[in-house]
PADREN-591486 format. One record per residue (C-alpha): residue number from 1; residue in three letters; chain; y, x, z. Coordinates in Angstrom, 1 decimal. Layout:
BEGIN
<node k="NUM" r="ALA" c="A" yy="Y" xx="X" zz="Z"/>
...
REM end
This chain:
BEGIN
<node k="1" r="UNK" c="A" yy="126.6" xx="101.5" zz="342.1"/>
<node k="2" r="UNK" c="A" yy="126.9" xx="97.7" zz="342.3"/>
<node k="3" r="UNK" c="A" yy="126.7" xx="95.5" zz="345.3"/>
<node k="4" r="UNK" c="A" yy="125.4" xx="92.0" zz="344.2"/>
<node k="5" r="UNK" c="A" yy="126.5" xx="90.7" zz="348.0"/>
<node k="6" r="UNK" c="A" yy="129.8" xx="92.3" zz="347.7"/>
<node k="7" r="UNK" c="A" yy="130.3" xx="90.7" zz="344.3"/>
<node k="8" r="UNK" c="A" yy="129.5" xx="87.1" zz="345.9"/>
<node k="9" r="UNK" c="A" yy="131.5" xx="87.7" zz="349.1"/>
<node k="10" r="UNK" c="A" yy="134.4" xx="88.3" zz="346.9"/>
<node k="11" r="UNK" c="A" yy="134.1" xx="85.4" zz="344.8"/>
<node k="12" r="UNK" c="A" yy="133.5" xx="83.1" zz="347.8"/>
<node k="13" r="UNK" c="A" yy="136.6" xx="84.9" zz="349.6"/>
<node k="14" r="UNK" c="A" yy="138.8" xx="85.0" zz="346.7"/>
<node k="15" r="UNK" c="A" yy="137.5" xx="81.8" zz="344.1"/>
<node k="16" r="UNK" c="A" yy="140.8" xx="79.8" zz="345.7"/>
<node k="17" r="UNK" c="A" yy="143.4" xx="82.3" zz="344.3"/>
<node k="18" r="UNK" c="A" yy="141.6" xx="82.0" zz="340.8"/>
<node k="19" r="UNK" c="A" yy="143.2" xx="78.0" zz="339.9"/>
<node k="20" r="UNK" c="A" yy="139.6" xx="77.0" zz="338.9"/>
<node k="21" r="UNK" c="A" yy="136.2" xx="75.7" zz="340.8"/>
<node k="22" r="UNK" c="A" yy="134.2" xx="78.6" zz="340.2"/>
<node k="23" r="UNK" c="A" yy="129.7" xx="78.3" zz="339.8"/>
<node k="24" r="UNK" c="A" yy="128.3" xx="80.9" zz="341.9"/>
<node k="25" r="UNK" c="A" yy="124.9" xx="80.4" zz="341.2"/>
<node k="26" r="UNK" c="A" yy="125.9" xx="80.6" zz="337.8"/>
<node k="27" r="UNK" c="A" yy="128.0" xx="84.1" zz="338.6"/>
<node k="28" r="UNK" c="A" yy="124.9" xx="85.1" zz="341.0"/>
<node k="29" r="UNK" c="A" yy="122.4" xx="85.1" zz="338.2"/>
<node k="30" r="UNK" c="A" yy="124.6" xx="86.9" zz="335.7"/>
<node k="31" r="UNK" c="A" yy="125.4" xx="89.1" zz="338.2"/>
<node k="32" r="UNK" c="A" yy="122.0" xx="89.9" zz="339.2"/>
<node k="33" r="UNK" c="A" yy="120.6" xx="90.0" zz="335.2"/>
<node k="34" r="UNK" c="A" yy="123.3" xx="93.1" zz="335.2"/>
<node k="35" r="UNK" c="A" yy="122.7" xx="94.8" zz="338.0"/>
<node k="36" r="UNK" c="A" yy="119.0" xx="95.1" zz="336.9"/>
<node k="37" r="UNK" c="A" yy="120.3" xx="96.4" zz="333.2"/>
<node k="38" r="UNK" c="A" yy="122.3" xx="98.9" zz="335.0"/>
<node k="39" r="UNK" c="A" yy="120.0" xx="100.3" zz="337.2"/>
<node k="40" r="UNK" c="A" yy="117.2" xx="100.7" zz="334.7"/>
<node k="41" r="UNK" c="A" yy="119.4" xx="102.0" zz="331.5"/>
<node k="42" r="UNK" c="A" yy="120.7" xx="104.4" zz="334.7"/>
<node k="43" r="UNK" c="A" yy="117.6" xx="105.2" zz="334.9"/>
<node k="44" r="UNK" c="A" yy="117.1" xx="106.8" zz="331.4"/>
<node k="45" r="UNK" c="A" yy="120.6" xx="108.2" zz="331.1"/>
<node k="46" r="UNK" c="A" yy="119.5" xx="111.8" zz="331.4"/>
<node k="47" r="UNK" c="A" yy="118.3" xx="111.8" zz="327.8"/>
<node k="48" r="UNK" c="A" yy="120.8" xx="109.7" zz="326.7"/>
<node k="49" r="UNK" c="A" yy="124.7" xx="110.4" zz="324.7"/>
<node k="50" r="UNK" c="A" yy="126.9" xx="109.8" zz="327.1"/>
<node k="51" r="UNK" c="A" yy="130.0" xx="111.0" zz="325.3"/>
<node k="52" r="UNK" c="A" yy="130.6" xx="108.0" zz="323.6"/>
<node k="53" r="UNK" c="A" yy="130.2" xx="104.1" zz="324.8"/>
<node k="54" r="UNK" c="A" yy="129.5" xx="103.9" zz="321.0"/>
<node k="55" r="UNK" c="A" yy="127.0" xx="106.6" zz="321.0"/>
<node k="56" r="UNK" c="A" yy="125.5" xx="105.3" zz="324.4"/>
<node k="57" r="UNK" c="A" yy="124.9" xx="101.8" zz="322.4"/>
<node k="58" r="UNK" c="A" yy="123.7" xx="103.0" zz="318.7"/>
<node k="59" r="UNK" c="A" yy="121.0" xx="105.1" zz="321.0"/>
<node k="60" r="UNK" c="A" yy="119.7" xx="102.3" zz="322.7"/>
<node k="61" r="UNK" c="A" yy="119.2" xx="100.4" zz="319.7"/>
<node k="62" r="UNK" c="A" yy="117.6" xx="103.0" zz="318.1"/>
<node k="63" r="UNK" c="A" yy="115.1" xx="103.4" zz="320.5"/>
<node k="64" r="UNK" c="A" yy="114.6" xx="100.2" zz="320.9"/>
<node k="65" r="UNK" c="A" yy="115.8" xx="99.8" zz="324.6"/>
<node k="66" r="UNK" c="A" yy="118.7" xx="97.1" zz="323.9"/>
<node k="67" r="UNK" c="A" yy="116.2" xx="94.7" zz="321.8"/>
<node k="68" r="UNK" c="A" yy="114.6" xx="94.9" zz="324.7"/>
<node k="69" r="UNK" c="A" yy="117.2" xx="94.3" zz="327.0"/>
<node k="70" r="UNK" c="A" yy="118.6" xx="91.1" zz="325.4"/>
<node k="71" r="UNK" c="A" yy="115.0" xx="89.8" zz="324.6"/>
<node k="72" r="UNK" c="A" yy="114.7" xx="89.9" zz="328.9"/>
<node k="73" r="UNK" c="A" yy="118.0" xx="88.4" zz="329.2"/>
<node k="74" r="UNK" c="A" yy="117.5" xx="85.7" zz="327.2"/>
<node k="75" r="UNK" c="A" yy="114.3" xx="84.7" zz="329.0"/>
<node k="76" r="UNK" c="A" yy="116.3" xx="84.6" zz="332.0"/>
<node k="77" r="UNK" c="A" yy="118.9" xx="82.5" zz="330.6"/>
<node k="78" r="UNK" c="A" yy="115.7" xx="79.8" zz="329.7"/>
<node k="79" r="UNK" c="A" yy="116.4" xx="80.7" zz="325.5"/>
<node k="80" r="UNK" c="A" yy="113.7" xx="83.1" zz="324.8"/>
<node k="81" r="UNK" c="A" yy="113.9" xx="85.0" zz="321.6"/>
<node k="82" r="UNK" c="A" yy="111.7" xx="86.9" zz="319.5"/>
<node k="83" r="UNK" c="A" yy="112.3" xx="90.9" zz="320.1"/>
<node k="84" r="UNK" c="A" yy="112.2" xx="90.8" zz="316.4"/>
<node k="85" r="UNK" c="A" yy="115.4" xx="88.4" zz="316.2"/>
<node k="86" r="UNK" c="A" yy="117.6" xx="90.8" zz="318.4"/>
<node k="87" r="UNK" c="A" yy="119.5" xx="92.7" zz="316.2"/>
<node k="88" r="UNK" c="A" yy="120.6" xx="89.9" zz="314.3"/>
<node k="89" r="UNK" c="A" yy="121.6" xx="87.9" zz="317.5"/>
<node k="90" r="UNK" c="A" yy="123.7" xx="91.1" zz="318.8"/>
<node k="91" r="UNK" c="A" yy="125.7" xx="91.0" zz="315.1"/>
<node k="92" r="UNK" c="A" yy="126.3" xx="87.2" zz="315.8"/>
<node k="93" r="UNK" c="A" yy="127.8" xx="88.0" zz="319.4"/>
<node k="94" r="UNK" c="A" yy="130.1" xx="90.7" zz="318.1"/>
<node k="95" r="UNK" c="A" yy="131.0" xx="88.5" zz="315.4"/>
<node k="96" r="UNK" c="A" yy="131.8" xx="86.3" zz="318.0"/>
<node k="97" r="UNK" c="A" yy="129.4" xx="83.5" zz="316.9"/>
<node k="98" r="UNK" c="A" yy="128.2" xx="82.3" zz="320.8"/>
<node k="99" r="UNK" c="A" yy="126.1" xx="79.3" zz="319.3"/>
<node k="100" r="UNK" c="A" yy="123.8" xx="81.7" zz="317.7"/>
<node k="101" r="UNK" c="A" yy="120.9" xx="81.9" zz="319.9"/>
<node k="102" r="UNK" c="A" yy="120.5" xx="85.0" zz="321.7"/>
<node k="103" r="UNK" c="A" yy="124.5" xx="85.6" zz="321.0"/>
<node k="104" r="UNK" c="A" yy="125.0" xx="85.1" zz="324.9"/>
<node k="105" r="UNK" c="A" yy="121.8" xx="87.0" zz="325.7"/>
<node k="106" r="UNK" c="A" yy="123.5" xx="89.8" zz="324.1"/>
<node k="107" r="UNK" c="A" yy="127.2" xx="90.1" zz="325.1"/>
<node k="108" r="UNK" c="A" yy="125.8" xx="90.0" zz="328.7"/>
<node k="109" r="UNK" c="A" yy="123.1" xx="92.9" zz="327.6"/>
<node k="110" r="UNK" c="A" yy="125.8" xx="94.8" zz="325.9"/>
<node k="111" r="UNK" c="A" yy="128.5" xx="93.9" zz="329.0"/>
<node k="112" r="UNK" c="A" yy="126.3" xx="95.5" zz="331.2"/>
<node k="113" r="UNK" c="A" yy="125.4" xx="98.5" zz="329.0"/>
<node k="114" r="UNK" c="A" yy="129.3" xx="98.8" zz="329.0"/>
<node k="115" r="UNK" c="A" yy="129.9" xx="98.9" zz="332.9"/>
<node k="116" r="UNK" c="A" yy="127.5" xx="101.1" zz="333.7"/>
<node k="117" r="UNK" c="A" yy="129.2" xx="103.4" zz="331.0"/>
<node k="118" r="UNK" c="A" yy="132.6" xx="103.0" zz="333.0"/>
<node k="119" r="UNK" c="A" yy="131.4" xx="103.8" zz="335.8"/>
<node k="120" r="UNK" c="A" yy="129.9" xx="106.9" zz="334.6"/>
<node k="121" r="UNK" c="A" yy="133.0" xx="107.6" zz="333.1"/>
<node k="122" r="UNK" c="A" yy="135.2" xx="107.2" zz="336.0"/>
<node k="123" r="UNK" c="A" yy="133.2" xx="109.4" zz="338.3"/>
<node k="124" r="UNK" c="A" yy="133.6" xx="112.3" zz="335.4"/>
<node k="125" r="UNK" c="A" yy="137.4" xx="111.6" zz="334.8"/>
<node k="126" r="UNK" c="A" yy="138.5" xx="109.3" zz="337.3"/>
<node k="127" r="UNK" c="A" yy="141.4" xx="106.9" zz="336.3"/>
<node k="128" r="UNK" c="A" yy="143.1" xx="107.9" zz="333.5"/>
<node k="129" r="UNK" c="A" yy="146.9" xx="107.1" zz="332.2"/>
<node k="130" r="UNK" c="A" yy="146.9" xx="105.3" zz="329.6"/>
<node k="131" r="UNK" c="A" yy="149.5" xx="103.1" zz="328.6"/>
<node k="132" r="UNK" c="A" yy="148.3" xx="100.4" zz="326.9"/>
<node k="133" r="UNK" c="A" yy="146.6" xx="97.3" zz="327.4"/>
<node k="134" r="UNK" c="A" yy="143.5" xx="98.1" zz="325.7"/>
<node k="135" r="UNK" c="A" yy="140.5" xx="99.8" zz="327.5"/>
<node k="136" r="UNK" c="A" yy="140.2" xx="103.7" zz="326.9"/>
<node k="137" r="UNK" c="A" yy="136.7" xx="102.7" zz="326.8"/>
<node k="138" r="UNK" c="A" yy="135.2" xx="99.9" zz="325.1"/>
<node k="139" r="UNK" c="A" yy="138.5" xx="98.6" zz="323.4"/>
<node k="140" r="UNK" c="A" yy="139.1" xx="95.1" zz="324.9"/>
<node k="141" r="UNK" c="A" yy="142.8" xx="94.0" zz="325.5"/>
<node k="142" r="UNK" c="A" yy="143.1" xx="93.3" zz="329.3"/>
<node k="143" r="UNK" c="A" yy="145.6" xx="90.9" zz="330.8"/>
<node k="144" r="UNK" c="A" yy="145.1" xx="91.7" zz="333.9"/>
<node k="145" r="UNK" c="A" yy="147.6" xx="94.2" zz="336.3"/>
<node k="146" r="UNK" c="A" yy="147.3" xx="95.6" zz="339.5"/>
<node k="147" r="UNK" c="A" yy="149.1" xx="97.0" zz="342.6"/>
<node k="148" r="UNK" c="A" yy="147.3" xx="99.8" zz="344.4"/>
<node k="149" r="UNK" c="A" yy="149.4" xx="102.5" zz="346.1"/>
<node k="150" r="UNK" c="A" yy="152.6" xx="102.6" zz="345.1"/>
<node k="151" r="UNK" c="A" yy="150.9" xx="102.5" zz="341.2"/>
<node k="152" r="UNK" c="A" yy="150.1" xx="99.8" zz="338.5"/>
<node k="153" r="UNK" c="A" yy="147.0" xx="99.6" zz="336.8"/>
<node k="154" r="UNK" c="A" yy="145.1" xx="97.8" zz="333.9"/>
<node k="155" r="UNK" c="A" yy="141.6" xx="96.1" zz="334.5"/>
<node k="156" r="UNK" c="A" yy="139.3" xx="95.8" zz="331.6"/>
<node k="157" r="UNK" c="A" yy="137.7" xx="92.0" zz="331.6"/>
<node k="158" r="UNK" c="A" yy="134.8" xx="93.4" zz="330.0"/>
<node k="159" r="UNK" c="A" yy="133.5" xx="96.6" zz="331.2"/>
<node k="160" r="UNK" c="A" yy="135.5" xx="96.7" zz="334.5"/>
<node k="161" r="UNK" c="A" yy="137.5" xx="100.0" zz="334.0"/>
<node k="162" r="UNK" c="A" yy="140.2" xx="100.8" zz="335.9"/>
<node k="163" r="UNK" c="A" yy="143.4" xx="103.0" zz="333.9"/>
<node k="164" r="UNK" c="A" yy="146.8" xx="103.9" zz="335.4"/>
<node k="165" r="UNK" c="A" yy="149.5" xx="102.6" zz="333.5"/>
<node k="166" r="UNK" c="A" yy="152.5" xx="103.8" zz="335.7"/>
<node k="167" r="UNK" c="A" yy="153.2" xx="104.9" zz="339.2"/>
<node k="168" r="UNK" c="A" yy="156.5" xx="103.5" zz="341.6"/>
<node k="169" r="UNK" c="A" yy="157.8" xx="100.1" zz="339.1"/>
<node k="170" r="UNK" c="A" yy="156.2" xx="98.8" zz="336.6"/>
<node k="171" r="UNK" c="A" yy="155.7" xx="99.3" zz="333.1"/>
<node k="172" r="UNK" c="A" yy="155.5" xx="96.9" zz="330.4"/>
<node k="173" r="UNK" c="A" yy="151.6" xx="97.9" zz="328.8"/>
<node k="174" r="UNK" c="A" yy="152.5" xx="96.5" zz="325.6"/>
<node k="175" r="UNK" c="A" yy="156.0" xx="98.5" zz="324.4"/>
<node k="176" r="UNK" c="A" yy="156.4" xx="101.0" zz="327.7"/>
<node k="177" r="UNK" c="A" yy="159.5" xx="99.0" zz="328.9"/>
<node k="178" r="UNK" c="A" yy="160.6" xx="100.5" zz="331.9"/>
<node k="179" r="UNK" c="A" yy="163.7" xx="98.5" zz="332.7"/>
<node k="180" r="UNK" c="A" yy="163.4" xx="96.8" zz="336.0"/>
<node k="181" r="UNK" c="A" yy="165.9" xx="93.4" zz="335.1"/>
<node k="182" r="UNK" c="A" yy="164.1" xx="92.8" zz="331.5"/>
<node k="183" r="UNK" c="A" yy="160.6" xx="92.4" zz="333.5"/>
<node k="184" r="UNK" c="A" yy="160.5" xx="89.3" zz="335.2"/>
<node k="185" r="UNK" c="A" yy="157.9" xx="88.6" zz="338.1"/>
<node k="186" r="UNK" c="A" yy="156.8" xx="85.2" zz="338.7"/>
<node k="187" r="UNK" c="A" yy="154.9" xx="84.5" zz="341.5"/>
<node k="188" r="UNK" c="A" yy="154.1" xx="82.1" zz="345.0"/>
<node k="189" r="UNK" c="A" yy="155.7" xx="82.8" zz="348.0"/>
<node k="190" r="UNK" c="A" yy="153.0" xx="84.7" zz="349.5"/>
<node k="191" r="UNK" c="A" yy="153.2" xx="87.4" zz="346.4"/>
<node k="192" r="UNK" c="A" yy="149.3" xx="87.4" zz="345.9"/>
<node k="193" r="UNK" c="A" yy="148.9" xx="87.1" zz="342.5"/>
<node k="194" r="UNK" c="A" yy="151.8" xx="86.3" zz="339.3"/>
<node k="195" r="UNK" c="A" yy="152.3" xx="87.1" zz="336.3"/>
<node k="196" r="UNK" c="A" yy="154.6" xx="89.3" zz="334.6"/>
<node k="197" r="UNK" c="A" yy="156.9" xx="89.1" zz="331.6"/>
<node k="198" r="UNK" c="A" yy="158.7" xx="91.7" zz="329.5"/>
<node k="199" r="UNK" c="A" yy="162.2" xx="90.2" zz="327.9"/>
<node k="200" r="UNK" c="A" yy="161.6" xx="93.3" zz="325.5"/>
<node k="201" r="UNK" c="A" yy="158.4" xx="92.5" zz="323.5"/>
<node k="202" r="UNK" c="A" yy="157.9" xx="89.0" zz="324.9"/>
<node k="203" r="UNK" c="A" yy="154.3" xx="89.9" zz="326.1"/>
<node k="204" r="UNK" c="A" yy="153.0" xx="88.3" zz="329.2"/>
<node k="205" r="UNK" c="A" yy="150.1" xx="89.6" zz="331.4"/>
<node k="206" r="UNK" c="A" yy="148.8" xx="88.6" zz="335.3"/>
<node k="207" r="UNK" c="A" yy="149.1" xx="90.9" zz="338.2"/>
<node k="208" r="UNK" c="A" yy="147.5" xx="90.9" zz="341.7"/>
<node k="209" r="UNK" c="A" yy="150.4" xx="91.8" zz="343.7"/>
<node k="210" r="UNK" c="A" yy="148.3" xx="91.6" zz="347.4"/>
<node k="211" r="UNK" c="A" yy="146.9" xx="95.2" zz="347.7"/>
<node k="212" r="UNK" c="A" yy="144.8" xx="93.7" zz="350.2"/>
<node k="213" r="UNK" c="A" yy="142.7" xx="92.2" zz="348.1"/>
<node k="214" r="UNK" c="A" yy="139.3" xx="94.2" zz="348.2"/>
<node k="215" r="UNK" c="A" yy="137.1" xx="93.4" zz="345.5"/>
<node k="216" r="UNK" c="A" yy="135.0" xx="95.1" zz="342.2"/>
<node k="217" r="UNK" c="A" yy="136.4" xx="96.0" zz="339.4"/>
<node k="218" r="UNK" c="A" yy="134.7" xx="93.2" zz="337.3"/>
<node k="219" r="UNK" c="A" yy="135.9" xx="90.5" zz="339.9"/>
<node k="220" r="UNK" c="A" yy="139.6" xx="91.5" zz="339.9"/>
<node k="221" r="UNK" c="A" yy="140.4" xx="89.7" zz="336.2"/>
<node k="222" r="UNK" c="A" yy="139.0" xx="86.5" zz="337.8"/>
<node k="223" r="UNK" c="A" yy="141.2" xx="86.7" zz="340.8"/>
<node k="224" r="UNK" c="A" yy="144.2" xx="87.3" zz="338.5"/>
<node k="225" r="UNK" c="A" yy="143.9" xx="84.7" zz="336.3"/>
<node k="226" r="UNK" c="A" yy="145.7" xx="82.7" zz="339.2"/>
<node k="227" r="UNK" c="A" yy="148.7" xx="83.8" zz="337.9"/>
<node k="228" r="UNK" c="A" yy="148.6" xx="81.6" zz="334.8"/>
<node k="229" r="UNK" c="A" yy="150.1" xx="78.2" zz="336.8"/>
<node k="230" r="UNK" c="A" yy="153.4" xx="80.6" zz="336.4"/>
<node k="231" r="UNK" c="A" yy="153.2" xx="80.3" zz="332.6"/>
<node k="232" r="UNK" c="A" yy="155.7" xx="77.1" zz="332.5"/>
<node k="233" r="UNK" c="A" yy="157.7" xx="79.6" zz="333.9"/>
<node k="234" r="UNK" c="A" yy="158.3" xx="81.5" zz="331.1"/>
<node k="235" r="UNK" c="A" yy="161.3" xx="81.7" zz="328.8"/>
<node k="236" r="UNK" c="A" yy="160.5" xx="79.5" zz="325.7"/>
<node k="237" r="UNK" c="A" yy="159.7" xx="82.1" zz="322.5"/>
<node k="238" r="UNK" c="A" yy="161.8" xx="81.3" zz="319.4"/>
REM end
């Protein structure tokens, strides 16, 4: 399960390589509001669909547990909502609409809800290959790349799953470009973190090249977005 210390300890040891002053009381609380989601939807997971992050979500709601969940949160968060109002907060927060009130309440109910599924879901099938950019399981588009033993992997920003995309060079995510002079590498001298670029399909995405960098999941996408000072870098697109 999660570490909340290991989750700060990382920040404070890695916040430099991320470009940005980061708020660690601000990270702290979130943090802590999703450790306790986790540990107590854990809790009830024996009676609960675990086939599906889908599944896992519509039964929550059903029984009521996520109203709950995102009613708690946004007490915490100093916005209190009526349990009654949930539901229609969650719609605004997958509609995107973050002004809504209870909309952030709910993406970090529903972010939680998410991990805890990954995890689950990595100690059943471990890291799967997958080439794409988008998380085998909750659907978000990662930008985020890493080295770790001789393979390359994808790190969902959302739910913190880790998928293989290709083992001994890389592999562009987006097209499966495979030829080592048409992806470009932009990076410090140090090699920490960069970003890469495929010639092929013109994507772009950020990789943490230092395999000593020891951190979670969820953490790792923060660290990498250091690799976005490289972006004038990168060949104008017609």
């Amino acid at each position: 399960m999660n570490n909340l210390e290991e989750f700060i300890s990382s920040l404070r040891k890695y916040g430099h390589l991320t470009g940005f002053k980061l708020d660690i009381e601000t990270a702290r609380k979130i943090e802590e509001i999703q450790l306790n989601i986790i540990n107590d939807v854990n809790n009830k997971l024996t009676n609960l669909n675990l086939d599906d992050l889908n599944k896992l979500i519509s039964e929550l709601s059903q029984n009521g547990t996520m109203q709950t969940l995102i009613k708690e949160v946004s007490k915490a968060l100093g916005e209190e909502i009526d349990i009654n109002n949930a539901d229609e907060a969650f719609k605004e927060a997958l509609e995107g609409n973050m002004n809504f009130k209870g909309a952030k309440a709910s993406l970090i109910a529903l972010q939680a809800v998410s991990r805890l599924y990954a995890e689950k879901y990595k100690e059943k099938n471990g890291e799967i290959l997958n080439l794409t950019p988008y998380c085998p399981i909750c659907g978000s588009e990662s930008k985020t790349m890493i080295k770790a033993n001789n393979e390359y992997k994808m790190v969902c920003h959302f739910c913190g799953y880790i998928w293989k995309v290709s083992e001994k060079k890389i592999v562009c995510p987006y097209c499966g470009n495979n030829e080592e002079f048409s992806l470009g590498i932009f990076s410090d001298k140090e090699g920490r973190v960069g970003l890469v670029y495929c010639q092929n399909c013109k994507s772009s995405w950020r990789i943490i090249l230092d395999e000593s960098i020891k951190a979670p999941s969820i953490v790792l996408p923060l660290i990498a977005l250091g690799g976005e000072k490289f972006k004038g870098a990168l060949p104008i697109s017609d």
